[in-house]
N, CA, C and O of each residue as an XYZ file, in Angstrom:
536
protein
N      50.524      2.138     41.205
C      49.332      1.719     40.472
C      48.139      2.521     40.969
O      47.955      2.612     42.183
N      47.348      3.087     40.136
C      46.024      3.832     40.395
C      44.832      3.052     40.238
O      44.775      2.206     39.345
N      44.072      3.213     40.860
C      42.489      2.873     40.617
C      41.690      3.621     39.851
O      41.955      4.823     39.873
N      40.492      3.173     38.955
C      39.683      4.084     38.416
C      39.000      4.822     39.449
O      38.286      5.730     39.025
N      39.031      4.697     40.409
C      38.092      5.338     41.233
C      38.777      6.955     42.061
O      38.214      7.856     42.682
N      40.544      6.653     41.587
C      41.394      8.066     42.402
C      40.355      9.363     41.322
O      39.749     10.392     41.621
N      40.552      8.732     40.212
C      40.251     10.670     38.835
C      38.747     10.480     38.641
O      38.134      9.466     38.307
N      38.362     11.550     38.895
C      36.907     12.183     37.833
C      37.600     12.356     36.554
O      38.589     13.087     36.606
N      37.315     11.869     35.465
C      37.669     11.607     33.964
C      36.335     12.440     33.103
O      35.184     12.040     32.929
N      36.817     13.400     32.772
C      36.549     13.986     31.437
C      37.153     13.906     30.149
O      38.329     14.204     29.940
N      36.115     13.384     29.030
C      36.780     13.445     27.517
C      36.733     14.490     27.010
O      35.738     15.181     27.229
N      37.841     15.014     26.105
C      37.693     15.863     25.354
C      37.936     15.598     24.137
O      39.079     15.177     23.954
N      37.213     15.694     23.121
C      37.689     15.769     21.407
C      38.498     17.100     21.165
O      38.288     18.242     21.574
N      39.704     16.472     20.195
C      40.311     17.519     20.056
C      40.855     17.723     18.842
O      40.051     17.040     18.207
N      41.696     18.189     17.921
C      41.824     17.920     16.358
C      43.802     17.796     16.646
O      44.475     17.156     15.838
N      44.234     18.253     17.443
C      45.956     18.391     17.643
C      45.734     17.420     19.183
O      44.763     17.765     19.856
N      46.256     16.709     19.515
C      46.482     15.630     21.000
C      47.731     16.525     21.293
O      47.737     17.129     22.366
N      49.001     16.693     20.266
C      50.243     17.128     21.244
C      49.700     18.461     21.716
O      49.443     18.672     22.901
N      49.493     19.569     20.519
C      49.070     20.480     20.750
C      47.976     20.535     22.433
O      48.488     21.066     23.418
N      47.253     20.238     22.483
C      46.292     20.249     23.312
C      47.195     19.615     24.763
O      47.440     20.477     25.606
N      47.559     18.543     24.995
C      48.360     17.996     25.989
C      49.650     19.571     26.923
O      49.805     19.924     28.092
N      50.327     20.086     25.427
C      50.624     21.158     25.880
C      50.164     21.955     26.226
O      50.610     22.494     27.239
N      49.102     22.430     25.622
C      48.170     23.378     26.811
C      48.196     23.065     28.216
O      48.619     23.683     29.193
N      47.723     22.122     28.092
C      47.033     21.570     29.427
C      48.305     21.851     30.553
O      48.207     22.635     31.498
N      49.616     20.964     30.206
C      50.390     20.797     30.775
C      51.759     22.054     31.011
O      52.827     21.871     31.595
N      51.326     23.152     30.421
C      52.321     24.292     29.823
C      50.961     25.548     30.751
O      51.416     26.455     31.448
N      49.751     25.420     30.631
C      49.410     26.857     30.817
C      48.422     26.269     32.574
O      48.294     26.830     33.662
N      48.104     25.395     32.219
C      47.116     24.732     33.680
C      47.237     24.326     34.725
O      46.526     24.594     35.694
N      48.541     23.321     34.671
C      49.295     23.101     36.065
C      48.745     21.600     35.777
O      48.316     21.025     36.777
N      48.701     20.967     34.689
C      48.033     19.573     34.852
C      49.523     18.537     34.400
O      50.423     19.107     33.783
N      49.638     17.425     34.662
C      50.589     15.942     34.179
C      50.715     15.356     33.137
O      49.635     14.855     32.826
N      51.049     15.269     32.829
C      51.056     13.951     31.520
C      50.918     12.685     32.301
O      51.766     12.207     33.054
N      49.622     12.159     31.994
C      49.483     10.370     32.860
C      49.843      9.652     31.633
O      50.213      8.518     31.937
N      49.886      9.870     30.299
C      49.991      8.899     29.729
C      49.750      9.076     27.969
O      48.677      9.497     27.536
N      50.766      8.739     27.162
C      50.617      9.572     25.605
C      50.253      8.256     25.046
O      50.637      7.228     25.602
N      49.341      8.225     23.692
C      49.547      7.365     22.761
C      49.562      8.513     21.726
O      48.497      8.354     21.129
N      50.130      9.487     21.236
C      49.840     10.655     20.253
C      50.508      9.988     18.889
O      51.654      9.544     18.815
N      49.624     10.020     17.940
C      48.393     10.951     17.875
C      47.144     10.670     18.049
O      46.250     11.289     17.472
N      47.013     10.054     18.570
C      45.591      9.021     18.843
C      44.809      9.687     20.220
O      43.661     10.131     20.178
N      45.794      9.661     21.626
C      45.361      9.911     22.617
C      46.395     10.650     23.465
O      47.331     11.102     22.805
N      46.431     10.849     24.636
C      46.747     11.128     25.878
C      45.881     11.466     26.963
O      44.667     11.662     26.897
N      46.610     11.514     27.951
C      45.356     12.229     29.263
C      46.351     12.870     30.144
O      47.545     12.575     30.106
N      45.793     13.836     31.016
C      46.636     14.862     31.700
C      45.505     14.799     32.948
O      44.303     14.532     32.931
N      46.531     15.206     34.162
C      45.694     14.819     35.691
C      46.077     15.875     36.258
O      47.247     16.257     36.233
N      44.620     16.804     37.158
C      45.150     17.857     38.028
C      43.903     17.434     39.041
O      42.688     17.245     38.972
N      44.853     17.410     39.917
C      44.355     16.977     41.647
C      43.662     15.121     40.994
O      44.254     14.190     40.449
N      42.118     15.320     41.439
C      41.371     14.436     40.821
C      40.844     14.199     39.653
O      40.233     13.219     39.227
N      41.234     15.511     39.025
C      40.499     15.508     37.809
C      41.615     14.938     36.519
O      42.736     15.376     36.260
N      40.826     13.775     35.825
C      41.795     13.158     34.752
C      41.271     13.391     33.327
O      40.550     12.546     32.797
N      41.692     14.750     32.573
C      41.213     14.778     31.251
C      41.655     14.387     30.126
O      42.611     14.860     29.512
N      40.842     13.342     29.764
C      41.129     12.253     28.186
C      41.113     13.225     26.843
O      40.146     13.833     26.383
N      42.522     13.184     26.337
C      41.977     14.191     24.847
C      42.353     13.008     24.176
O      43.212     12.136     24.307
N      41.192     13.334     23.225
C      41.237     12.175     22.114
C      40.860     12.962     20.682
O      39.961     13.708     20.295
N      42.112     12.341     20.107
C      42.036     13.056     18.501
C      40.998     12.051     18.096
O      40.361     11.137     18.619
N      41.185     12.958     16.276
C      39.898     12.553     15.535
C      40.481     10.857     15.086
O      39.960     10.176     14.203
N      41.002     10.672     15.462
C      41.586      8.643     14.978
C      41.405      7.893     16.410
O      41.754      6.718     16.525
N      40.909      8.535     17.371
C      40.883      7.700     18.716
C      39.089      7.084     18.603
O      38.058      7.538     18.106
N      39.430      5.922     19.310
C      38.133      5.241     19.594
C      37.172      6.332     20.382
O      36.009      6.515     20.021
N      37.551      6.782     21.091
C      36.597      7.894     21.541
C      36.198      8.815     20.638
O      35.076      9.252     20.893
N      36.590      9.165     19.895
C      36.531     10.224     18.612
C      35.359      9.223     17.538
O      34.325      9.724     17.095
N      35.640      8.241     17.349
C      34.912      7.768     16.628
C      33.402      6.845     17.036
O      32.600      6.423     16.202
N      33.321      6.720     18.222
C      32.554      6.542     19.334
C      31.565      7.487     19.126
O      30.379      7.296     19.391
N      32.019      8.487     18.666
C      30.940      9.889     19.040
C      30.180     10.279     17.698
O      30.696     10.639     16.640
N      29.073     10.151     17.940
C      28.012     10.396     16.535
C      28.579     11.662     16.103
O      29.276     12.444     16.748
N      28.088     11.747     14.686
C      29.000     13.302     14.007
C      28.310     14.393     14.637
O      28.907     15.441     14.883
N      26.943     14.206     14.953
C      26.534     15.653     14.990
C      26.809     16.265     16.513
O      26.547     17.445     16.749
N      27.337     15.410     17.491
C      27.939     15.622     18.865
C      29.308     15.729     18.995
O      29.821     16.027     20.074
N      30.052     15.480     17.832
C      31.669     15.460     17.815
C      32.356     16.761     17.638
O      33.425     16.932     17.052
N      31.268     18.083     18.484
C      31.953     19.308     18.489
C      32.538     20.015     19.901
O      32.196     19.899     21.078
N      33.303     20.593     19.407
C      33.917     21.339     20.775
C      33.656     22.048     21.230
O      33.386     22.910     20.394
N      33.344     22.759     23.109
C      32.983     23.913     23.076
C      31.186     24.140     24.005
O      30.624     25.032     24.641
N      30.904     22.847     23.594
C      29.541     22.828     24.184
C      29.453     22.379     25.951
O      28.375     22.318     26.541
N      30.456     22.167     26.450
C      30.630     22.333     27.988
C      31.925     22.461     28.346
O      32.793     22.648     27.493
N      32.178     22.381     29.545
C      33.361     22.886     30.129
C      33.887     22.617     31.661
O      33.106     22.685     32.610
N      35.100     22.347     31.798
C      35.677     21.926     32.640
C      35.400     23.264     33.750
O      34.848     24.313     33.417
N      35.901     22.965     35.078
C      36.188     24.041     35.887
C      37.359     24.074     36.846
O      37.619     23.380     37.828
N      37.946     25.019     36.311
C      39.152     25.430     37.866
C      39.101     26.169     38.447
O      38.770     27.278     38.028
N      39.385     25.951     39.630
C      39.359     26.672     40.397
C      40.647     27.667     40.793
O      41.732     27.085     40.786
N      40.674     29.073     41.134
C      42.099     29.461     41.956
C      41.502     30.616     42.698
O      40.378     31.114     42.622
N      42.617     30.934     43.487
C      42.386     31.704     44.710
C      42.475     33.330     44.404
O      41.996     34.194     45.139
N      43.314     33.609     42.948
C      43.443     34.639     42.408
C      43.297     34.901     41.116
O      44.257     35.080     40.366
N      42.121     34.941     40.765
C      41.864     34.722     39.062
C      42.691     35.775     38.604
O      43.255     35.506     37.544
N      42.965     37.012     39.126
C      43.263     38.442     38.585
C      44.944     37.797     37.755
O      45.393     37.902     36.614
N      45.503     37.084     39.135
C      46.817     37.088     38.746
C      46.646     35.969     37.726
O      47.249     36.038     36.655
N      45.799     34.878     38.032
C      45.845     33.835     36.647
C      45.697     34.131     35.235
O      46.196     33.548     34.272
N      44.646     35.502     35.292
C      44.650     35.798     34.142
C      45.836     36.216     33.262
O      46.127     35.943     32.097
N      46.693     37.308     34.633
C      47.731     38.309     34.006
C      48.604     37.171     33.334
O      49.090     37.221     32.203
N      48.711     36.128     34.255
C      49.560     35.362     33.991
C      49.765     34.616     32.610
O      50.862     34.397     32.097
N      48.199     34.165     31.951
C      47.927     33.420     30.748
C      47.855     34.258     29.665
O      48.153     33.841     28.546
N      47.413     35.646     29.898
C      47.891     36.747     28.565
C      49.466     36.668     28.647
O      50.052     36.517     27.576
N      50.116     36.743     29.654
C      52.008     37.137     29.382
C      52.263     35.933     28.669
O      53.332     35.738     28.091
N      51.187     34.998     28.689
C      51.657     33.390     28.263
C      51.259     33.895     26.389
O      51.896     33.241     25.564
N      50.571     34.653     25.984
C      49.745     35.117     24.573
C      48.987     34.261     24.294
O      48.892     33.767     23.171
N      47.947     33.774     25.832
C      46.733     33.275     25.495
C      45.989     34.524     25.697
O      46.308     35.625     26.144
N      44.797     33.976     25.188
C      43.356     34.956     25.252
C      42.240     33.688     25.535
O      42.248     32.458     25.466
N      40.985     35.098     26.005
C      40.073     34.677     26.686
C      38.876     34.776     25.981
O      38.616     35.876     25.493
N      37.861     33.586     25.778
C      36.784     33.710     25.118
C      35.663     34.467     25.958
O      34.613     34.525     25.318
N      35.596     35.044     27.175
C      34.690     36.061     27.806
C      35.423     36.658     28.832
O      36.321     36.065     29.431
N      35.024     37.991     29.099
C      35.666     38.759     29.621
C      34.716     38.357     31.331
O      33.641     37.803     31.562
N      35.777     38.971     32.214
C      35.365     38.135     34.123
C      33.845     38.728     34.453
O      33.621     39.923     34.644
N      33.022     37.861     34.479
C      31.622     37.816     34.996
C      31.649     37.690     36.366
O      32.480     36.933     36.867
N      30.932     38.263     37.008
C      30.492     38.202     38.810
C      29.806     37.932     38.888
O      29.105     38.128     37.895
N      29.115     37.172     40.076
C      28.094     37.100     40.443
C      28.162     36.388     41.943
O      29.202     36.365     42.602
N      26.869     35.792     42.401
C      27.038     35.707     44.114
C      27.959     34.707     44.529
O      28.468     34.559     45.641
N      28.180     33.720     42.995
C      29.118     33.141     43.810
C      30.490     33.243     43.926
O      31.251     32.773     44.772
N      30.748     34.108     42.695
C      32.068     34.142     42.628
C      32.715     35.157     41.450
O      32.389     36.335     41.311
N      33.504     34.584     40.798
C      34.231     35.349     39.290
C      34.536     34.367     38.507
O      35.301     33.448     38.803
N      33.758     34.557     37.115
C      34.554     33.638     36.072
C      35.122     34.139     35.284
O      34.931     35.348     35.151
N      36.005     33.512     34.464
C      36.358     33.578     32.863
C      36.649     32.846     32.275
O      37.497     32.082     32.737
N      36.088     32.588     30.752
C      36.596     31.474     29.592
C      37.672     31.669     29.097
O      37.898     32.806     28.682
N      38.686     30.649     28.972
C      39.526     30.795     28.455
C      39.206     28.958     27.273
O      38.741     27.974     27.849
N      39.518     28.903     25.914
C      39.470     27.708     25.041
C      40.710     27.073     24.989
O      41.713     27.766     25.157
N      40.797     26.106     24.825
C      42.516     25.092     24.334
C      41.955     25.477     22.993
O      40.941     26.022     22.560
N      43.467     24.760     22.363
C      43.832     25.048     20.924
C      42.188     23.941     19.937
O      42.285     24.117     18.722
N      41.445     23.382     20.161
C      40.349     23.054     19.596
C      39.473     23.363     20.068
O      38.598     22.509     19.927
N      39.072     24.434     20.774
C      38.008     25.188     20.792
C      37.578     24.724     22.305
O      36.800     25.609     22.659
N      37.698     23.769     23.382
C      36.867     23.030     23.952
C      36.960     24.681     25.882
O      37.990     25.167     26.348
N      36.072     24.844     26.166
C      36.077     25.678     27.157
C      36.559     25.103     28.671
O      36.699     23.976     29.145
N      36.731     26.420     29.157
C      37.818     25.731     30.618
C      37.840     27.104     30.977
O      38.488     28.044     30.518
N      36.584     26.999     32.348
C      36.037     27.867     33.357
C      36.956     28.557     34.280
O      36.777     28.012     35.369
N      37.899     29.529     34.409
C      38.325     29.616     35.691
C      37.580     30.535     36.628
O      37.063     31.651     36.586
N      37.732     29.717     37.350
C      36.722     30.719     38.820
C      36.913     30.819     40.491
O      36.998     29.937     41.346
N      36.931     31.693     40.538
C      37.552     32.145     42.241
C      36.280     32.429     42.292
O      35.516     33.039     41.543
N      36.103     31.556     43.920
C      34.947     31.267     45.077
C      34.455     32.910     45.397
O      35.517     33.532     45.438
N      33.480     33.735     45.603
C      33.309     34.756     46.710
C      34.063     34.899     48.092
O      34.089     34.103     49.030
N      34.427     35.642     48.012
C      34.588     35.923     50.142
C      33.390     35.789     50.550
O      32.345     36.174     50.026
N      33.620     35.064     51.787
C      32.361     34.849     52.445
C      33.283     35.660     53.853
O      34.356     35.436     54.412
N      32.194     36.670     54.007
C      32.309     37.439     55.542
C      32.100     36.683     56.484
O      30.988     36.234     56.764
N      33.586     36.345     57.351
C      33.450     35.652     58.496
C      32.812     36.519     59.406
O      32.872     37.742     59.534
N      31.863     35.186     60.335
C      31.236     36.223     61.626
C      31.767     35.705     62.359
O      32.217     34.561     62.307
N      31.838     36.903     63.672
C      32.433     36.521     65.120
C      31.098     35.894     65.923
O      29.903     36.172     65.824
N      31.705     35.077     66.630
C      30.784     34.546     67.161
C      31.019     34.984     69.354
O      31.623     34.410     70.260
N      30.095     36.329     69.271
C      29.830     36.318     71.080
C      30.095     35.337     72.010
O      29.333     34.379     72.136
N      31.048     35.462     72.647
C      30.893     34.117     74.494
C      30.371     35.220     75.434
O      30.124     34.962     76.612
């Protein structure tokens, strides 16, 4: 038995639940916690528990029309080797909605699920260890 308090829970609207669940669970490294399809499911990686909810789920209909779009924020993962994650999700014949950005903190890239919704991957910077003199 879980507590609400183990997952950080993100919703996502989505227009396909199986479709999308497979993403998640086929290209991300995330679970199946739990199907009602076509209505719902949710998928869990580490802490993070993301709710996709088709257009017939109470969450879907919960959501005023002019906010019920996909795409306008985005999850984040993290990995230790974006280079190889990437190689890895093209051999998969996904594609990427922006090509790898740098900056001080790190490396990103967008990659979308099958309804458009964005999902950050990003490897941390090296941080130059210092030695520390005795």
């Amino acid at each position: 038995m879980t507590t609400h308090d183990e997952y950080v829970s993100v919703r996502y609207l989505v227009d396909d639940v199986q479709a999308a669940t497979d993403f998640y669970t086929t290209h991300l490294g995330f679970t199946l916690h739990s199907s009602a399809v076509p209505a719902f499911a949710d998928v869990v990686r580490g802490r993070l528990r993301l709710l996709l909810s088709g257009p017939a789920s109470s969450g879907a209909r919960a959501t005023p029309k002019e906010a019920a779009v996909s795409g306008g924020n985005r999850i984040h993962l993290t990995y230790d080797d974006l280079d190889a994650e990437i190689a890895r999700l093209h051999a998969a014949g996904l594609s990427f909605r922006s090509d790898v950005v740098s900056g001080p903190g790190g490396r990103q890239i967008l990659l979308a699920d099958p309804a458009g919704n964005l999902i950050e991957l990003f490897e941390p910077a090296r941080r130059p260890t210092t030695q520390v003199r005795r």
